[in-house]
LOKE-940934 format. One record per residue (C-alpha): residue number from 1; residue in three letters; x, y, z. Coordinates in steps of 0.1 Angstrom, whole numbers. Layout:
N
<r i="NUM" aa="ALA" xx="X" yy="Y" zz="Z"/>
...
***
This chain:
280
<r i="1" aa="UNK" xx="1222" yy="1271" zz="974"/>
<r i="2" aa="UNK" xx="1251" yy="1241" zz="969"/>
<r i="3" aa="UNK" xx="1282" yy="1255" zz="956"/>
<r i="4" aa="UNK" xx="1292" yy="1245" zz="923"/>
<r i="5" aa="UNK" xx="1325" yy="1243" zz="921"/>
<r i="6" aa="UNK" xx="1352" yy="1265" zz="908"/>
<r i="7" aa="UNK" xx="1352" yy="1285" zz="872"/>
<r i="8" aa="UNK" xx="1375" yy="1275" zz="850"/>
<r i="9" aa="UNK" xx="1401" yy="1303" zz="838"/>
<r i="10" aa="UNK" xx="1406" yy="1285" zz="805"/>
<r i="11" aa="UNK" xx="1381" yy="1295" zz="781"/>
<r i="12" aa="UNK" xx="1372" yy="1294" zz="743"/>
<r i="13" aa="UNK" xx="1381" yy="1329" zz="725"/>
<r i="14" aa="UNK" xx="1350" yy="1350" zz="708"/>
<r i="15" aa="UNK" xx="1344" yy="1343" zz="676"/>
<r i="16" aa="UNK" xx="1348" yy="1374" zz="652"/>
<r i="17" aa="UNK" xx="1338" yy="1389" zz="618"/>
<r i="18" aa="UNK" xx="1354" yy="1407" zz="591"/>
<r i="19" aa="UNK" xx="1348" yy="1419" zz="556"/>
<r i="20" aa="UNK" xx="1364" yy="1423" zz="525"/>
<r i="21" aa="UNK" xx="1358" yy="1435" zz="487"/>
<r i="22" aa="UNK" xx="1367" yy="1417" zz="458"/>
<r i="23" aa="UNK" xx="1358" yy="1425" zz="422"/>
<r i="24" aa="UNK" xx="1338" yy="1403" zz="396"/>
<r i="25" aa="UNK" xx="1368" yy="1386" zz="382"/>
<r i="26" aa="UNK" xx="1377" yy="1372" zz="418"/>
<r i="27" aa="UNK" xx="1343" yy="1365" zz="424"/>
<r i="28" aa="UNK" xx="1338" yy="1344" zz="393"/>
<r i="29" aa="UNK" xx="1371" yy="1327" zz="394"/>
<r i="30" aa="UNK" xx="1381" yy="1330" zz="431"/>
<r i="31" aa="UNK" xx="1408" yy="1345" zz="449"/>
<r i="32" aa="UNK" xx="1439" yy="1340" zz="478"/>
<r i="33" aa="UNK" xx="1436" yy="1373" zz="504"/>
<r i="34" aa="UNK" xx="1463" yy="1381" zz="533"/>
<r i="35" aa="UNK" xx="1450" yy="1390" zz="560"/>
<r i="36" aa="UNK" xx="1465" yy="1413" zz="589"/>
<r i="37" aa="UNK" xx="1447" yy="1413" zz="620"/>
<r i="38" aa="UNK" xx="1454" yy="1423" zz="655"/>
<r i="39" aa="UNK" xx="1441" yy="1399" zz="678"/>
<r i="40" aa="UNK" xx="1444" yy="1379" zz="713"/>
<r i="41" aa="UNK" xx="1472" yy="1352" zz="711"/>
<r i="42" aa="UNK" xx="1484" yy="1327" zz="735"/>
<r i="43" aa="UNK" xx="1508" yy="1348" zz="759"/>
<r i="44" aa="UNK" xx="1544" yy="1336" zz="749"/>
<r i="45" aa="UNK" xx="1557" yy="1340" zz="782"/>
<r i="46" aa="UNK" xx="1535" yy="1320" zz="800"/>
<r i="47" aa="UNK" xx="1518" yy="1301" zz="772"/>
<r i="48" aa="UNK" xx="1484" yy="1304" zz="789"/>
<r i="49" aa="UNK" xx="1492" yy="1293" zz="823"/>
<r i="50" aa="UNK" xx="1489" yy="1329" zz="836"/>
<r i="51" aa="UNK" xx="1514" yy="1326" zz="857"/>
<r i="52" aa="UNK" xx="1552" yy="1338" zz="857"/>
<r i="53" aa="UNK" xx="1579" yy="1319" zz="847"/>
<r i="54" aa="UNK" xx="1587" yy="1290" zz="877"/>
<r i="55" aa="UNK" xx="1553" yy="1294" zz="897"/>
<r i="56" aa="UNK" xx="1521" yy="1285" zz="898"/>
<r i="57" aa="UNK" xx="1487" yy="1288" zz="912"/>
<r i="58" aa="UNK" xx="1485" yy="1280" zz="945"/>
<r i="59" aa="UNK" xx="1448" yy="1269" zz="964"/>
<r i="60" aa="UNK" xx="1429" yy="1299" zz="977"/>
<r i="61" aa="UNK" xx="1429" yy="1300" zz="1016"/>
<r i="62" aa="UNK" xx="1396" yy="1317" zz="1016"/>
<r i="63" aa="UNK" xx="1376" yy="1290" zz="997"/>
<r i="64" aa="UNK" xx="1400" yy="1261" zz="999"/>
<r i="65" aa="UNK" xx="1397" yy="1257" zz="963"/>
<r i="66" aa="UNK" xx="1360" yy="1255" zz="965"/>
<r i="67" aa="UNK" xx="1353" yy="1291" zz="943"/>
<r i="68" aa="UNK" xx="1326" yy="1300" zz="964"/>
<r i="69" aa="UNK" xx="1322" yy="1302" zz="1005"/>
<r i="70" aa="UNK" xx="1290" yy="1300" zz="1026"/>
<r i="71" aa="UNK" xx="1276" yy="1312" zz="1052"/>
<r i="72" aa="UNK" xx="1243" yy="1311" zz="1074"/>
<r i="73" aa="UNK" xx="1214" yy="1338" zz="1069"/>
<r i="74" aa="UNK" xx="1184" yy="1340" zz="1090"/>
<r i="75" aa="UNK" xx="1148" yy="1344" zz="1072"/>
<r i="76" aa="UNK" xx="1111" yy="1334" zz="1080"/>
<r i="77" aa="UNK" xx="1116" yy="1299" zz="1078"/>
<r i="78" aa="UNK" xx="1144" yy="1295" zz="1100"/>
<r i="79" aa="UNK" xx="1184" yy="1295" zz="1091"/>
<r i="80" aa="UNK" xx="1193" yy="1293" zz="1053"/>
<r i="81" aa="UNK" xx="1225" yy="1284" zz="1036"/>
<r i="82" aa="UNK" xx="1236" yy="1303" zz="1008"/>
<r i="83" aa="UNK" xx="1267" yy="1302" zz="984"/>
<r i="84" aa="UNK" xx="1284" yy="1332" zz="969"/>
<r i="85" aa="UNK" xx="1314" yy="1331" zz="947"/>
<r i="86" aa="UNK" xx="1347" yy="1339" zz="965"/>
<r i="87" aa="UNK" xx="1356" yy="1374" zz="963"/>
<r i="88" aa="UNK" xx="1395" yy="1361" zz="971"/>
<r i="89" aa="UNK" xx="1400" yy="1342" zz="941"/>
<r i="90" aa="UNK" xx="1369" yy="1358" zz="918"/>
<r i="91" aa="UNK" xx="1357" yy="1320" zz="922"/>
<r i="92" aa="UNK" xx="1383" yy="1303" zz="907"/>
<r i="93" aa="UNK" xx="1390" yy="1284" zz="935"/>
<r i="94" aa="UNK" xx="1432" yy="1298" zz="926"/>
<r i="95" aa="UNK" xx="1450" yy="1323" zz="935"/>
<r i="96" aa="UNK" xx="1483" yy="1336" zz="911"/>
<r i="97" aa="UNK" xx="1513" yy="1344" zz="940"/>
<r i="98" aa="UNK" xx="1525" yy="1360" zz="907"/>
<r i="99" aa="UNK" xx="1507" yy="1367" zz="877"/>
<r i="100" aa="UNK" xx="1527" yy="1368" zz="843"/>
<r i="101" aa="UNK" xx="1546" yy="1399" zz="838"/>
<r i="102" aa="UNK" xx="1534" yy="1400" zz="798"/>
<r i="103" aa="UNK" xx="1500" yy="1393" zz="798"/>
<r i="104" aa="UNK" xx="1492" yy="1406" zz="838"/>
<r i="105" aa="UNK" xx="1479" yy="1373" zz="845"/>
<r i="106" aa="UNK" xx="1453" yy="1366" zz="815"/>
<r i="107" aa="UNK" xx="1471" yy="1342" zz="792"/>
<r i="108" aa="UNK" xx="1469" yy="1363" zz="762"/>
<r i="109" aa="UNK" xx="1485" yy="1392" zz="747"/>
<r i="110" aa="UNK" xx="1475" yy="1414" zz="717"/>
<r i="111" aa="UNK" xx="1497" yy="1408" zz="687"/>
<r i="112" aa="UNK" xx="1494" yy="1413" zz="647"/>
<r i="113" aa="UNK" xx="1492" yy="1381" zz="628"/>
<r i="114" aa="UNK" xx="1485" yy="1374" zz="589"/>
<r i="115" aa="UNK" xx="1461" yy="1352" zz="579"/>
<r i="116" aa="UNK" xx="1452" yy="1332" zz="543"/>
<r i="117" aa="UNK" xx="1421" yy="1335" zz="537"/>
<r i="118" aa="UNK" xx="1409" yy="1311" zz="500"/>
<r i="119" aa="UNK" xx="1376" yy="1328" zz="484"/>
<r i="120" aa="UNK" xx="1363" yy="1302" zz="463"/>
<r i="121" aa="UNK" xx="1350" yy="1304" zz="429"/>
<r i="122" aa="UNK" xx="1312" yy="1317" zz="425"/>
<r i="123" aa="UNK" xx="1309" yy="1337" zz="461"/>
<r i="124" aa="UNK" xx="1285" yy="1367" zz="462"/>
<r i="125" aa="UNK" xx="1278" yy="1395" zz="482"/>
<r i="126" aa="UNK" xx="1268" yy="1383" zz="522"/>
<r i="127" aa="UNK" xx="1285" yy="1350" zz="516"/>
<r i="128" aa="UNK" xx="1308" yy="1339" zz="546"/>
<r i="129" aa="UNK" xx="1340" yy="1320" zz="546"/>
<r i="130" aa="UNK" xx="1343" yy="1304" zz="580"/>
<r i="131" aa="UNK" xx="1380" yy="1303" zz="590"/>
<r i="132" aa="UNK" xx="1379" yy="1277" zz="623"/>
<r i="133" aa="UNK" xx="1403" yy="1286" zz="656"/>
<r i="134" aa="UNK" xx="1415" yy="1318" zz="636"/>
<r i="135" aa="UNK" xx="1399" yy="1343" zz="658"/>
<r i="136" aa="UNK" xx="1411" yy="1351" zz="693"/>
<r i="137" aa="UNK" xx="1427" yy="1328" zz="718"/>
<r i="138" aa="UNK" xx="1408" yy="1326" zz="749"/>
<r i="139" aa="UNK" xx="1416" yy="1335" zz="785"/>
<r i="140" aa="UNK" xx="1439" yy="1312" zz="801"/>
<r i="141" aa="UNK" xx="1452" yy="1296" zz="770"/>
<r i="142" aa="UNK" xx="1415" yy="1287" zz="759"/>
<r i="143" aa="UNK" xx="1407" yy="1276" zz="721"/>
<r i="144" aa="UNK" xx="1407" yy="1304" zz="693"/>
<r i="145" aa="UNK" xx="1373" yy="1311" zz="683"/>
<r i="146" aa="UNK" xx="1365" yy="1313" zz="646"/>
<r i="147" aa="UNK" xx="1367" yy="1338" zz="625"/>
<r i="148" aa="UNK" xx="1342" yy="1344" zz="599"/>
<r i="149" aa="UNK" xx="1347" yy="1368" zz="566"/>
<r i="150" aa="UNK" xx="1320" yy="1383" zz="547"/>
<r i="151" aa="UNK" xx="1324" yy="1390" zz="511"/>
<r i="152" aa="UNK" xx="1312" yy="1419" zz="492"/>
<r i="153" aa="UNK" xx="1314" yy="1418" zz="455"/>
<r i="154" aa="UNK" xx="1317" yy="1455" zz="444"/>
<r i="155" aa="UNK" xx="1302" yy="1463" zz="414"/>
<r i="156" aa="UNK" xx="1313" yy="1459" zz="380"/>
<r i="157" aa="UNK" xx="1313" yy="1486" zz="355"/>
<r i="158" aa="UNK" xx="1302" yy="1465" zz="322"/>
<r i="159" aa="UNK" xx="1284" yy="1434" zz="341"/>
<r i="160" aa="UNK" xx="1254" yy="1432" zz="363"/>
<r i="161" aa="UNK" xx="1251" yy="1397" zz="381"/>
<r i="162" aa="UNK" xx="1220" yy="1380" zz="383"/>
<r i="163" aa="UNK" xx="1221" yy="1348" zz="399"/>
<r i="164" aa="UNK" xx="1245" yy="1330" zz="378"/>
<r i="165" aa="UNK" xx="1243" yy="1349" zz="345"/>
<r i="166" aa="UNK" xx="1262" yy="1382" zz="340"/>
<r i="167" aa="UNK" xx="1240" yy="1412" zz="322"/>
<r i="168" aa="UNK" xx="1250" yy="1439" zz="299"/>
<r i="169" aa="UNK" xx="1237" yy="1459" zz="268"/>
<r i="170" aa="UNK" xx="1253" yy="1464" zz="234"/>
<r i="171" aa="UNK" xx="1242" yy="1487" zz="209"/>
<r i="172" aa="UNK" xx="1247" yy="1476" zz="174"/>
<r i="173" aa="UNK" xx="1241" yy="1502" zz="144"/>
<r i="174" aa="UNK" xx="1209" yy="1495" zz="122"/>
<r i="175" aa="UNK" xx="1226" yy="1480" zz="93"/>
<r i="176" aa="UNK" xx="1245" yy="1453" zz="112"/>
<r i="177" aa="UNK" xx="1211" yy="1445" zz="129"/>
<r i="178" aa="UNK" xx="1195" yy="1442" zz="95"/>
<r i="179" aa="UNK" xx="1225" yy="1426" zz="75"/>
<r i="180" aa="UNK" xx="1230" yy="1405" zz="106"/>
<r i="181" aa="UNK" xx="1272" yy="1404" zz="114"/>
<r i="182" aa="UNK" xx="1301" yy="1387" zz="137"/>
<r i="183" aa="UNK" xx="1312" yy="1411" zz="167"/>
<r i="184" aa="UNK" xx="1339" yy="1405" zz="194"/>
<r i="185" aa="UNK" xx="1331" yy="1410" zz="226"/>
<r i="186" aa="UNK" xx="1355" yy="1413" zz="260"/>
<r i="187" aa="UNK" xx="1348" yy="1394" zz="282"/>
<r i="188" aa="UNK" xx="1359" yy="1381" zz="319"/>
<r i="189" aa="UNK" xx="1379" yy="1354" zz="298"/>
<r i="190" aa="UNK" xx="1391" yy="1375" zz="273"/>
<r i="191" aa="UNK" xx="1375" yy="1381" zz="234"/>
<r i="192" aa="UNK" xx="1349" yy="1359" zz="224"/>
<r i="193" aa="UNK" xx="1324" yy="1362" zz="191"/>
<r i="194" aa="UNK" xx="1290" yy="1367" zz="193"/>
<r i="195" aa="UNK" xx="1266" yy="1361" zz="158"/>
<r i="196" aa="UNK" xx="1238" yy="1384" zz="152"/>
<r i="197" aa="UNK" xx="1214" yy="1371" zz="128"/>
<r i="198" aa="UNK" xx="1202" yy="1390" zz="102"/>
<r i="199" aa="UNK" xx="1168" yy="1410" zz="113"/>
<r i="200" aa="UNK" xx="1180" yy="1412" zz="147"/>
<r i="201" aa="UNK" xx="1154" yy="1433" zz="169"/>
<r i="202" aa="UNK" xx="1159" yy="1461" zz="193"/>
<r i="203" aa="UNK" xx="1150" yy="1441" zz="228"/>
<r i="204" aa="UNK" xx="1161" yy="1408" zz="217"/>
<r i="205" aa="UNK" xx="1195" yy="1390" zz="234"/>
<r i="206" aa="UNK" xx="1220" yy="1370" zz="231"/>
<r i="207" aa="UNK" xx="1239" yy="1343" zz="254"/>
<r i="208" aa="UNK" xx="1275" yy="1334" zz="254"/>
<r i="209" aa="UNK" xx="1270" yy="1302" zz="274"/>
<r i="210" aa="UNK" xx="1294" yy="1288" zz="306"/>
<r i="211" aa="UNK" xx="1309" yy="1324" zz="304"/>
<r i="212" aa="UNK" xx="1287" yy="1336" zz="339"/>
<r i="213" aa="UNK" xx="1296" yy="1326" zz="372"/>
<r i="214" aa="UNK" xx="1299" yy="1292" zz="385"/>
<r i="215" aa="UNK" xx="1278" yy="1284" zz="413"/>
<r i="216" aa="UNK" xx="1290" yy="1280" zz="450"/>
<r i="217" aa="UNK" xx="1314" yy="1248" zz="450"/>
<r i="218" aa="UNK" xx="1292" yy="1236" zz="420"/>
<r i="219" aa="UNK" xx="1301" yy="1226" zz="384"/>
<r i="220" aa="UNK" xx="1295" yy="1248" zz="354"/>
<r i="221" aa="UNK" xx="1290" yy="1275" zz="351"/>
<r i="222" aa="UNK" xx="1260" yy="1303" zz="340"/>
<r i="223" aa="UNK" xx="1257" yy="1324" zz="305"/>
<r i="224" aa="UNK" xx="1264" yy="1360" zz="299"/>
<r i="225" aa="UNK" xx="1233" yy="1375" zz="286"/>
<r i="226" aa="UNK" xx="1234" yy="1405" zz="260"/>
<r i="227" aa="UNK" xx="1205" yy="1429" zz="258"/>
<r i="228" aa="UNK" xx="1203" yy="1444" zz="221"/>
<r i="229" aa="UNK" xx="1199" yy="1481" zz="214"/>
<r i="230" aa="UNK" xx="1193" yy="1489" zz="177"/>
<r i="231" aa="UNK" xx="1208" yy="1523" zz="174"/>
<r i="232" aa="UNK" xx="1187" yy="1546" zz="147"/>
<r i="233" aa="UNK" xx="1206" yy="1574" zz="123"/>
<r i="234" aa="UNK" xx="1198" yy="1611" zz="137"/>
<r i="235" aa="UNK" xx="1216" yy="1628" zz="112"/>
<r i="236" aa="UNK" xx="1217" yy="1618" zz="75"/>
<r i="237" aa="UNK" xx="1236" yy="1636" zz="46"/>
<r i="238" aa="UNK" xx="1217" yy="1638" zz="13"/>
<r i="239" aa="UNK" xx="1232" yy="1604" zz="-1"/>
<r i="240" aa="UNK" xx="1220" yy="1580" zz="27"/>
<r i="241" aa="UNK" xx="1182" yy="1594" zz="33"/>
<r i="242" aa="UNK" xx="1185" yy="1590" zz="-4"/>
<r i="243" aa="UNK" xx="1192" yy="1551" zz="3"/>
<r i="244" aa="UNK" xx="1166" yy="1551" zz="26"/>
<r i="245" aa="UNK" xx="1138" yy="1563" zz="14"/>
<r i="246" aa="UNK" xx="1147" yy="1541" zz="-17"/>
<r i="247" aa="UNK" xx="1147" yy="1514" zz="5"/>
<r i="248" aa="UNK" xx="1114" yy="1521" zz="20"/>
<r i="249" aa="UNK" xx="1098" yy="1523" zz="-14"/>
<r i="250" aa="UNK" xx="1112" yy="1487" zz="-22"/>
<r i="251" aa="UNK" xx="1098" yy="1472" zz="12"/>
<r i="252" aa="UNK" xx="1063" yy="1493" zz="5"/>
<r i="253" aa="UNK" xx="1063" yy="1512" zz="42"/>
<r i="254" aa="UNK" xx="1063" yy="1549" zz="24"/>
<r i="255" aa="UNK" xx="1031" yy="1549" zz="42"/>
<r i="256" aa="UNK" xx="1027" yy="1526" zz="75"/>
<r i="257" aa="UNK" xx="991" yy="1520" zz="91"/>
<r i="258" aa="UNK" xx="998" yy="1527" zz="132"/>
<r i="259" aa="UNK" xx="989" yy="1499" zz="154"/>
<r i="260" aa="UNK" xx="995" yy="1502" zz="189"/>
<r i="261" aa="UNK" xx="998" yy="1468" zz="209"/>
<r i="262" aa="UNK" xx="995" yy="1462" zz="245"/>
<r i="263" aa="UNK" xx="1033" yy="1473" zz="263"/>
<r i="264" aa="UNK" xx="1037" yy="1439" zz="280"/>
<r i="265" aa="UNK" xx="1028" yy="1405" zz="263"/>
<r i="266" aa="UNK" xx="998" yy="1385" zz="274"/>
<r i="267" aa="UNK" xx="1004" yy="1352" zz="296"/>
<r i="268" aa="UNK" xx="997" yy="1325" zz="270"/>
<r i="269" aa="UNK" xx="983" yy="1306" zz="297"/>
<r i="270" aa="UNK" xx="957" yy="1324" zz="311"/>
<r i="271" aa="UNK" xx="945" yy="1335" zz="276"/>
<r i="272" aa="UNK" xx="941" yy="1301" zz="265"/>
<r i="273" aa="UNK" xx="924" yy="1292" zz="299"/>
<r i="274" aa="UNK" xx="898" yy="1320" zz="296"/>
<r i="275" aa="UNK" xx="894" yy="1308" zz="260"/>
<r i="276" aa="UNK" xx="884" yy="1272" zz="272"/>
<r i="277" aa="UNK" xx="862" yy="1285" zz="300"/>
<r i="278" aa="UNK" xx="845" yy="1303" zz="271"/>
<r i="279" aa="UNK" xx="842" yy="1274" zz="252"/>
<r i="280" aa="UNK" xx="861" yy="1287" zz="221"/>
***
């Protein structure tokens, strides 16, 4: 085959991953990280030529700069010319007379460097920063790849994310769900109120809104979402079953009729389409 020319010994550094943890807060209001890595750099004695101090590469006497030689192979149809790369100069069509000292003639070196990383406001687990050229340098003083940083939100011991909205329960004692009442609540920007009507049901919710997580270089931000549990006496002293049964009397549920009901509500739609197909 025709010779192609020689390789180039410059060339672009692999790109690389890494990951890191952060905790809801950071997540929802995003974070600055320092990173230490230990990575290929740019050799600083020969800053990528590969060669030591003073010299360079001279033209391989093999190939005559070519990066490959030829030679003539009989065969069936007569004499054919092929092309191998040089074994002199690995096909670079160069050879190093002397190779750095630092880097024994590959234009990088291992070193530790730091590196700022900016996680940005509304990030979730799996999402990946791209940091361009801040991976390693490449061979011969080639460009850094990229490094790329996957976040992992670890989880939070009051909140469960979904989407944008942040879950959690909250069980309230029977009176306050009857009475209704104001309660303070933490959360990931400090104490805010929350207003349970009066008659409040166990399975019902409430939403703080814009207190959830902003979405990813978006505007706004979601809701936190409270699930209500209505908490039940177990033990009464003489006084308060007292007040309850009195109450009971007043409201007329001495005696309640059971009633069972089906565990998940019916779709709406569907029941008023089968309702039309019926003709009712």
């Amino acid at each position: 085959g025709q010779p192609r020319g020689p390789r180039s010994r410059t060339r672009r550094g692999q790109d690389a991953i890494m990951r890191i943890e952060v905790d809801l807060n950071e997540a929802v209001f995003g974070t600055e990280r320092e990173l230490q890595v230990e990575t290929a750099v740019v050799c600083p004695t020969c800053t990528g030529s590969c060669c030591a101090p003073g010299t360079s590469p001279a033209q391989c006497g093999i190939c005559r700069g070519r990066g490959a030689v030829q030679s003539m192979q009989r065969s069936l149809l007569g004499n054919v010319m092929t092309s191998r790369p040089c074994s002199a100069c690995q096909g670079y069509g160069q050879t190093l007379p002397v190779p750095c000292p630092e880097c024994a003639g590959e234009g990088r070196v291992l070193a530790r460097r730091s590196i700022a990383v900016r996680v940005v406001a509304g990030v979730d687990t799996g999402t990946r920063i791209q940091l361009a050229g801040q991976a390693e340098a490449g061979p011969g003083g080639g460009p850094n790849g990229d490094l790329y940083v996957e976040v992992v939100v670890r989880p939070h011991e009051i909140f469960e994310r979904r989407g944008h909205d942040l879950h959690a329960r909250l069980s309230v004692p029977m009176t306050s769900a009857a009475l209704g009442t104001t309660l303070t609540l933490d959360t990931l920007d400090g104490p805010r109120e929350v207003m349970l009507e009066p008659g409040t049901q166990a399975g019902q919710s409430v939403r703080l809104a814009g207190l959830g997580v902003p979405p990813l270089h978006g505007r706004g931000r979601g809701d936190i979402v409270v699930h209500l549990d209505v908490e039940t006496p177990q033990r009464l002293d003489a006084r308060q079953r007292e007040l309850l049964e009195e109450l009971a009397q007043l409201r007329g549920e001495e005696s309640v009729e059971p009633k069972l009901a089906p565990v998940t509500e019916p779709n709406r739609f569907f029941t008023r389409l089968k309702d039309v197909l019926s003709g009712r």
